[in-house]
C-alpha positions in Angstrom: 13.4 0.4 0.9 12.7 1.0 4.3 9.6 1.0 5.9 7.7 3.6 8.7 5.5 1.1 11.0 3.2 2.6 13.5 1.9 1.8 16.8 -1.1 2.8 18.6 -4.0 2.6 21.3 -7.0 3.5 19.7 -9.8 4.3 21.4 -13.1 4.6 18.9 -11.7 5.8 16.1 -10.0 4.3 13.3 -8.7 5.1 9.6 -6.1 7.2 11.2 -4.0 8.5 8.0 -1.8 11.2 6.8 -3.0 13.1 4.5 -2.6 15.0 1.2 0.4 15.7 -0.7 1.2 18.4 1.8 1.3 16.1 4.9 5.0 16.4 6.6 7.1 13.2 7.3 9.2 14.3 10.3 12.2 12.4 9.8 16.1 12.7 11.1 18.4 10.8 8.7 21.3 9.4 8.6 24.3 9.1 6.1 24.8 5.6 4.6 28.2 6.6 3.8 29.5 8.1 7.0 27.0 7.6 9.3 26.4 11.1 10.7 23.1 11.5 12.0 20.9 14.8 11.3 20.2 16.7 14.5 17.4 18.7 13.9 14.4 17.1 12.4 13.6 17.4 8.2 10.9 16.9 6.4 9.9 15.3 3.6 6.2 15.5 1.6 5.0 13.7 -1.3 4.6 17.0 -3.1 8.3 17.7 -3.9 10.4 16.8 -6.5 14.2 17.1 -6.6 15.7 16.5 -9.9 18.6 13.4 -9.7 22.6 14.5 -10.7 23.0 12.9 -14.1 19.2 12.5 -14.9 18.9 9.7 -12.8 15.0 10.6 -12.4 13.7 12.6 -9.0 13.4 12.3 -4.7 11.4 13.4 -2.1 14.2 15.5 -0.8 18.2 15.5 -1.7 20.4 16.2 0.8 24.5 16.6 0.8 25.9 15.4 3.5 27.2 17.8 6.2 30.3 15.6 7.0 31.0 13.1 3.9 29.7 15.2 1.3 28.2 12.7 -0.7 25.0 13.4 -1.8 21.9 11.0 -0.9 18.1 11.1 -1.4 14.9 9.6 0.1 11.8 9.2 -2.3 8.2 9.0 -0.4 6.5 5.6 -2.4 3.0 6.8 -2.6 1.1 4.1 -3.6 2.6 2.1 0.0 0.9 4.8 1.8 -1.6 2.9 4.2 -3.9 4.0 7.2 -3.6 2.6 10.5 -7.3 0.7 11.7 -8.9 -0.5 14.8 -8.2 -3.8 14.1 -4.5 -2.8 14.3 -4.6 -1.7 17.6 -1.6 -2.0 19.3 0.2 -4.0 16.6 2.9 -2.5 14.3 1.4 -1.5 10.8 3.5 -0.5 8.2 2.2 3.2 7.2 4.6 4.7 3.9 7.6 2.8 2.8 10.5 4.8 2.1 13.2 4.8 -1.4 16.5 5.4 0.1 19.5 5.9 -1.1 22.8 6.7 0.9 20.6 7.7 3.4 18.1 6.1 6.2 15.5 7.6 8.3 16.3 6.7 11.8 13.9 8.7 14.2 10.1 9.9 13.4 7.7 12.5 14.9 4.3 12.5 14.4 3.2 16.3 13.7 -0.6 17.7 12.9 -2.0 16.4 9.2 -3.6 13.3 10.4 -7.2 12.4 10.4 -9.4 9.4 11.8 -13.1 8.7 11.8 -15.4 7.3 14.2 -15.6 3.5 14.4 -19.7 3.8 14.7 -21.2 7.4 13.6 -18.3 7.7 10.5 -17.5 11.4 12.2 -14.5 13.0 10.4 -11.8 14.5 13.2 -9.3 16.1 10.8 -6.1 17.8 11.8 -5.1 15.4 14.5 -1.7 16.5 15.7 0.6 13.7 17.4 3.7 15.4 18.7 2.7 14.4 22.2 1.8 10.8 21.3 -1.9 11.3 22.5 -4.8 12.5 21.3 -8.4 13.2 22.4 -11.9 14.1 21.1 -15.1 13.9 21.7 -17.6 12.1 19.0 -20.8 13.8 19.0 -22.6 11.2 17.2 -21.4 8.6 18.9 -22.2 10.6 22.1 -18.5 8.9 23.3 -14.8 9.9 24.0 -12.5 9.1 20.9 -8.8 8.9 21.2 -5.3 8.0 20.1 -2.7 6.8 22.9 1.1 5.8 23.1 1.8 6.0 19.4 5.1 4.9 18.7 7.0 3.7 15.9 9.9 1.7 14.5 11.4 1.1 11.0 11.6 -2.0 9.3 14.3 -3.0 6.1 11.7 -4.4 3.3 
């Protein structure tokens, strides 16, 4: 198992979370067997299913590798899936823990499919999109600025 842990500034907002089944892990991956590295990015969502060879249950996504040819899968855990809070600010927080086997997610991009809330007025901001590792908005209730800054990442072996 491997785990995705995130790191942000946030600035009145918290709950920060991917969400539904549909949300996209950007991931590249790389071969336990041979170690070739993916060069563009995949990604993987809770909502697929691959069937196993040889009925060995399902995966988030199963992939042959390009060099090795062994074949490897990677199966989202749901129920690890966690949301990011103000009062982890700044601090790695394990997000979704990943199944692998034969291969292991190396780099991550934050797309769009996040959401946060306010800390104070409990506003919604849906579709948050962290490719550029910021993000601003303005809280009408609150009547204040609300953003996420330098959001960065790292894996962890659990």
């Amino acid at each position: 198992k491997i785990a995705l842990q995130l790191k942000a500034t946030l600035e009145n907002v918290t709950n920060l979370r991917p969400v539904g089944e549909d949300f996209r892990w950007y991931l590249k991956m790389k071969c336990g067997n041979c170690g070739e590295i993916s060069e563009k990015w995949q990604y993987i969502r809770l909502m697929d299913s691959v069937a196993l060879k040889g009925g060995r249950g399902s995966a988030s996504m199963v992939q042959k590798c390009k060099l090795c040819a062994r074949e490897n899968s990677i199966e989202i855990l749901s129920s690890t899936i966690r949301s990011y809070n103000v009062e982890d600010n700044e601090k790695f927080k394990t997000i979704v823990e990943f199944e692998c086997r034969g291969l292991e997610p190396v780099d991550f991009q934050p797309q769009a499919g996040f959401a946060a809330e306010g800390v104070e007025s409990r506003t919604i901001f849906s579709d948050i999109n962290l490719q550029e590792k910021d993000w601003t908005d303005y809280d009408e209730k609150a009547q204040e600025s609300v953003g996420i800054y330098e959001v960065t990442h790292q894996f962890v072996k659990c």
